[in-house]
SETI-923935 format. One record per atom (N, C-alpha, C): residue in three letters; x, y, z. Coordinates in steps of 0.1 Angstrom, whole numbers, padded with zeros to 4 digits, always signed. Layout:
<atoms>
ALAXYZ/...
</atoms>
This chain:
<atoms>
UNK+0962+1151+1144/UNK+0960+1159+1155/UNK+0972+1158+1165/UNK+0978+1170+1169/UNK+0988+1168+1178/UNK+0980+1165+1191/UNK+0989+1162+1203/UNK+0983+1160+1216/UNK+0997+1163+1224/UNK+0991+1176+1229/UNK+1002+1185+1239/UNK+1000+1180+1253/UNK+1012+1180+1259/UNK+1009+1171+1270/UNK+1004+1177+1282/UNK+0997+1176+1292/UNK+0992+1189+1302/UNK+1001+1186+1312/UNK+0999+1193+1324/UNK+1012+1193+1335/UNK+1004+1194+1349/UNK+0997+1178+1354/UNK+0994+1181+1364/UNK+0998+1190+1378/UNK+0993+1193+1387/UNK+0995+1202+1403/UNK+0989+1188+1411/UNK+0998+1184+1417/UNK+0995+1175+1427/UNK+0987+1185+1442/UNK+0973+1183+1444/UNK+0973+1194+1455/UNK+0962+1182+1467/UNK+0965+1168+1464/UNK+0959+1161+1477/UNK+0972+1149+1480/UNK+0975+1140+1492/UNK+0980+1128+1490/UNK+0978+1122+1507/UNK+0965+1113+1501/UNK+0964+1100+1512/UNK+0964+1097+1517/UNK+0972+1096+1530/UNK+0981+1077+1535/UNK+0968+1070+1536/UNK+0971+1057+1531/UNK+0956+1046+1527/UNK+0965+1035+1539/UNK+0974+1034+1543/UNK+0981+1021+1553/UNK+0996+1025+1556/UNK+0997+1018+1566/UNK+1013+1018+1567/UNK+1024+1010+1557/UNK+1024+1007+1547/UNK+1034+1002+1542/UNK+1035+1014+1527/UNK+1033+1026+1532/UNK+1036+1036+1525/UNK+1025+1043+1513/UNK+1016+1028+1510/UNK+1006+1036+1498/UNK+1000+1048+1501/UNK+0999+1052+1493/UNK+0988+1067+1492/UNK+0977+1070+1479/UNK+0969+1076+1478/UNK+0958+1082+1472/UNK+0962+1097+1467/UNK+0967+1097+1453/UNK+0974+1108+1448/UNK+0962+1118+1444/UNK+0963+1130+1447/UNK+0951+1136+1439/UNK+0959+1144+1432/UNK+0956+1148+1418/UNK+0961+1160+1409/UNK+0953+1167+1404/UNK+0951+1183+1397/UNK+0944+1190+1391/UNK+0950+1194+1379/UNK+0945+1195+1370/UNK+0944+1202+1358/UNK+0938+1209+1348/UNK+0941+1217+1346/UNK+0933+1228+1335/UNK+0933+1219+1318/UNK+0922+1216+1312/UNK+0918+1215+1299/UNK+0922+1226+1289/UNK+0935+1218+1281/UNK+0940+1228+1272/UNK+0934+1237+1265/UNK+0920+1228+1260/UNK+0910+1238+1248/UNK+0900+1241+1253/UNK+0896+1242+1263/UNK+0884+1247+1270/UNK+0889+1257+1285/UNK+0889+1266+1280/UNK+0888+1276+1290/UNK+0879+1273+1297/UNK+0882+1275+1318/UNK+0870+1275+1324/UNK+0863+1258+1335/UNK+0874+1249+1327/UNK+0874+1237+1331/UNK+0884+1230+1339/UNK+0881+1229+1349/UNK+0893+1222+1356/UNK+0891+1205+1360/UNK+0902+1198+1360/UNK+0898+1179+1365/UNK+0906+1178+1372/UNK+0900+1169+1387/UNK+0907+1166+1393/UNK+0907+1147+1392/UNK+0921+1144+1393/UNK+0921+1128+1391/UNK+0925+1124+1401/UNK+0920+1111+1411/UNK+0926+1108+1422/UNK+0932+1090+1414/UNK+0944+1087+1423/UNK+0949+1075+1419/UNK+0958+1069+1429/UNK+0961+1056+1432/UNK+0967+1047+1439/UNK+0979+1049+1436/UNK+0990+1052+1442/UNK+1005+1051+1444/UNK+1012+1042+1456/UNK+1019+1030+1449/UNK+1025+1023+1456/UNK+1034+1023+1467/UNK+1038+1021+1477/UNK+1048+1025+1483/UNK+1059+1019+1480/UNK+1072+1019+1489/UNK+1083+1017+1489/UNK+1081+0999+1494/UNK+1075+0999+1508/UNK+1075+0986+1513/UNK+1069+0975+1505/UNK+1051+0984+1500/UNK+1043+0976+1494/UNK+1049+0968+1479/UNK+1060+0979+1473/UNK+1068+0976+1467/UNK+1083+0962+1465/UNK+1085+0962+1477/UNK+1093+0953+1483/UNK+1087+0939+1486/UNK+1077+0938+1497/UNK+1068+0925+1497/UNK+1064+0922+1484/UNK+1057+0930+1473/UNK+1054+0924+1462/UNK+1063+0923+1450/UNK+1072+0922+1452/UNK+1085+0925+1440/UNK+1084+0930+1425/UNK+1071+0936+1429/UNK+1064+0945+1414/UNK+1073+0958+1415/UNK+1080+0959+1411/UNK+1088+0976+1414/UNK+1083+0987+1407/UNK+1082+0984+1396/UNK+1078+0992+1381/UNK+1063+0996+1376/UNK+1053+0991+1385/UNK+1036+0992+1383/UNK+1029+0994+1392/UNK+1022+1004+1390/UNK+1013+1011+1400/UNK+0995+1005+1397/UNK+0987+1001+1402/UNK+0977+0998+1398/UNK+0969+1009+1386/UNK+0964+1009+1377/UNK+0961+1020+1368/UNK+0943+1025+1378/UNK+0937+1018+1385/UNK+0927+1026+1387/UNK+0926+1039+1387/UNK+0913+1044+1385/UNK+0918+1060+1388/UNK+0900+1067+1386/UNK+0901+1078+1395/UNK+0887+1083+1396/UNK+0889+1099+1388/UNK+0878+1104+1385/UNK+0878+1116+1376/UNK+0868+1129+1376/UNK+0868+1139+1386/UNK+0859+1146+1387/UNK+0857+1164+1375/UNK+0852+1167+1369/UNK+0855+1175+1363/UNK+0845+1187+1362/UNK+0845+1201+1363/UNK+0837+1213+1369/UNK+0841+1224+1365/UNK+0829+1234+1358/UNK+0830+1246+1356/UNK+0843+1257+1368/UNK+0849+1259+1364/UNK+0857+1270+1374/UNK+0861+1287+1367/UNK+0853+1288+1360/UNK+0857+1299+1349/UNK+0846+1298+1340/UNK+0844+1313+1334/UNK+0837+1310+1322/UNK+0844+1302+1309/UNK+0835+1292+1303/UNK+0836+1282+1292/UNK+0839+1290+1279/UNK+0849+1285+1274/UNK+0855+1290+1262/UNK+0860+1276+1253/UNK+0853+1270+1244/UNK+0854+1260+1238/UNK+0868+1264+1228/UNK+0876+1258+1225/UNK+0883+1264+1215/UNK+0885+1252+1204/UNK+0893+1247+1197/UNK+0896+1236+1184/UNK+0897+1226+1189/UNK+0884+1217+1193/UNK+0886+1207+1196/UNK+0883+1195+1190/UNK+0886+1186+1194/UNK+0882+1173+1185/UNK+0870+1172+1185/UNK+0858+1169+1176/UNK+0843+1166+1180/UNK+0837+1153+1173/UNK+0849+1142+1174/UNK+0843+1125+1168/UNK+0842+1124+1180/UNK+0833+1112+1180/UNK+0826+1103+1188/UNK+0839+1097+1198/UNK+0855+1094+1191/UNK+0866+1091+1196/UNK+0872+1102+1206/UNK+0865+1114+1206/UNK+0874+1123+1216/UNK+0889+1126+1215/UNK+0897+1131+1224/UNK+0914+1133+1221/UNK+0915+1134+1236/UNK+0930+1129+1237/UNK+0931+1131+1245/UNK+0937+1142+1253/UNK+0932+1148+1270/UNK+0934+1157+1275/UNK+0946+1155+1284/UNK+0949+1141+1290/UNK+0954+1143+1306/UNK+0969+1127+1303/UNK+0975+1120+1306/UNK+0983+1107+1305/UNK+0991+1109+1314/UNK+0993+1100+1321/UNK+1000+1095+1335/UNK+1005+1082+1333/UNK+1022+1079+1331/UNK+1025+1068+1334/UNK+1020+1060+1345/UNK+1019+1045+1344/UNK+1019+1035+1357/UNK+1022+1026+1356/UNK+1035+1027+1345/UNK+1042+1016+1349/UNK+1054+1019+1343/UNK+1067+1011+1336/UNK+1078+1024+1332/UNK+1073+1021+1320/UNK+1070+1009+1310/UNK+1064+1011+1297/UNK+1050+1011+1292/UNK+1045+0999+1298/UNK+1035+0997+1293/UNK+1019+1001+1291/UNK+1017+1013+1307/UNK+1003+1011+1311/UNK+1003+1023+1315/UNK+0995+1029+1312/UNK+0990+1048+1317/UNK+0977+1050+1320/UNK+0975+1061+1330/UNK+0964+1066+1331/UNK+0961+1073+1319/UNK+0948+1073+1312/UNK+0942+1086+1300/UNK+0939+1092+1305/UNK+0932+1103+1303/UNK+0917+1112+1301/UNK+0917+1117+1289/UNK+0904+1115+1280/UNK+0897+1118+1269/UNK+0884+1127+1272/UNK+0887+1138+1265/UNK+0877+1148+1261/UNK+0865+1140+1251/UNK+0854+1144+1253/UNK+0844+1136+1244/UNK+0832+1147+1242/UNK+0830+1157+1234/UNK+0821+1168+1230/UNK+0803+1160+1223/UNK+0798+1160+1234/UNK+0786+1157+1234/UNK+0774+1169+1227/UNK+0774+1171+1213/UNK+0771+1183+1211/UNK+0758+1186+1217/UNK+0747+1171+1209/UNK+0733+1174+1211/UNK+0730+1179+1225/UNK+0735+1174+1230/UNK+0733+1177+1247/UNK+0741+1186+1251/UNK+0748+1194+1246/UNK+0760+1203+1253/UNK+0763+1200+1260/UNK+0777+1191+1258/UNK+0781+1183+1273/UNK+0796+1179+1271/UNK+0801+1185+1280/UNK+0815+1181+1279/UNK+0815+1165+1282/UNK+0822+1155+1281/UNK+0824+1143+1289/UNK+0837+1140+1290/UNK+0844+1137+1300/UNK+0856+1134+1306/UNK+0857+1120+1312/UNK+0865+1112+1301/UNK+0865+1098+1307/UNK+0881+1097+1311/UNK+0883+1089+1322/UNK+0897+1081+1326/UNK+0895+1068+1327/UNK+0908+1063+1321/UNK+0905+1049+1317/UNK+0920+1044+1316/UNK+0924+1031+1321/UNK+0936+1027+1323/UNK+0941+1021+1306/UNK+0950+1027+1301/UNK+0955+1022+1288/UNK+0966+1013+1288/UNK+0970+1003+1282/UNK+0977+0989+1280/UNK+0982+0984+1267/UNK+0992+0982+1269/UNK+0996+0979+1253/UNK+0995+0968+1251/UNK+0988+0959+1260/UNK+0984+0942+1254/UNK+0972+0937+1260/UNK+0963+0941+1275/UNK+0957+0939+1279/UNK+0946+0950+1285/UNK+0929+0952+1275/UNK+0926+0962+1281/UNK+0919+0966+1293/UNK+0918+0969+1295/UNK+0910+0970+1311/UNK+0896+0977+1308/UNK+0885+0978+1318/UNK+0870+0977+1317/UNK+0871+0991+1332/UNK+0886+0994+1335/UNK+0884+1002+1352/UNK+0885+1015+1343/UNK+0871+1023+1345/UNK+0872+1036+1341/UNK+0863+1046+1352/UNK+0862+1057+1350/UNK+0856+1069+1356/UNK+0853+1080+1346/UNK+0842+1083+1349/UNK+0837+1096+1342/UNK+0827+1109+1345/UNK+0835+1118+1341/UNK+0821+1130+1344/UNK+0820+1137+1335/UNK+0814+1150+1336/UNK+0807+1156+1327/UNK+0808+1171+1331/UNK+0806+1177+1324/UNK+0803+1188+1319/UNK+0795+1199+1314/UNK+0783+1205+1316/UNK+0771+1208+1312/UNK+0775+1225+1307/UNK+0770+1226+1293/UNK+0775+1235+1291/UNK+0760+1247+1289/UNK+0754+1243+1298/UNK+0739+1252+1302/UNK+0741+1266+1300/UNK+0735+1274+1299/UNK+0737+1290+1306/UNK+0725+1291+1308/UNK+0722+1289+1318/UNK+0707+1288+1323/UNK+0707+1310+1327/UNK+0689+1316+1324/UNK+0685+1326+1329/UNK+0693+1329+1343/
</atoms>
C-alpha cells in the first residue's frame, strides 16, 4: 500500500508562555474519504525554550486530534485491517520521532476512527488521541 503524504493548513497558533512556545493547530482533509476533515493541535518549541534546554532538534510529540463530518462522506479504497493506514505524519524531531494519524474503519459500527500517536524509532510512547467518526445517515 502506498501512503501519499497529505499537506497540512496551519489555521490556529497559541502563545502558551514567553519563551516563545506555542500550540500549533493544523487541518486536513482525509485523502480517501470525501467529507472528512482533522484538526491536530501540538506543542512547538521556541527559540529561547530551545536555548535553556539545549534540545535544538525535538519538539515534544504530544498531540490532540479532533475529526468531523464537513461534507458529504464518500469512502473510497481504503485500508479495512484492524492495522489502519496511515492518513496525516509530522516530523518532531529531525530523525527520529513523528506525529501519525491512522485511519481505522470500524465496519460493524460504521465508524471512522482517527488515532494520533507519537511514533519513535526506539522508544514507544502510550501519548495518543482519538476520535471518531459516525457514519449514521440518520431519517
Amino acid at each position: 500500500m502506498v501512503y501519499t503524504p497529505v499537506i497540512a493548513d496551519q489555521v490556529g497558533n497559541v502563545d502558551v508562555d514567553w519563551l516563545g512556545n506555542d500550540i500549533v493547530i493544523e487541518a486536513f482533509a482525509d485523502p480517501k474519504v470525501d467529507g472528512v476533515t482533522c484538526h491536530v493541535a501540538y506543542f512547538e518549541r521556541g527559540l529561547i525554550d530551545r536555548l535553556q534546554k539545549g534540545d535544538w532538534f525535538e519538539d515534544p510529540s504530544n498531540s490532540s486530534i479532533a475529526c468531523r463530518q464537513t461534507g458529504a462522506i464518500s469512502i473510497g479504497d481504503i485500508d479495512r485491517s484492524d492495522e489502519g493506514e496511515n492518513v496525516f505524519s509530522e516530523s518532531r524531531s529531525i530523525v527520529w520521532k513523528s506525529v501519525q494519524v491512522k485511519r481505522i474503519f470500524d465496519e460493524a459500527n460504521q465508524t471512522l476512527i482517527y488515532i494520533s500517536h507519537a511514533r519513535d524509532v526506539q522508544n514507544g510512547s502510550a501519548k495518543m488521541s482519538i476520535s471518531t467518526v459516525p457514519l449514521f445517515q440518520g431519517n
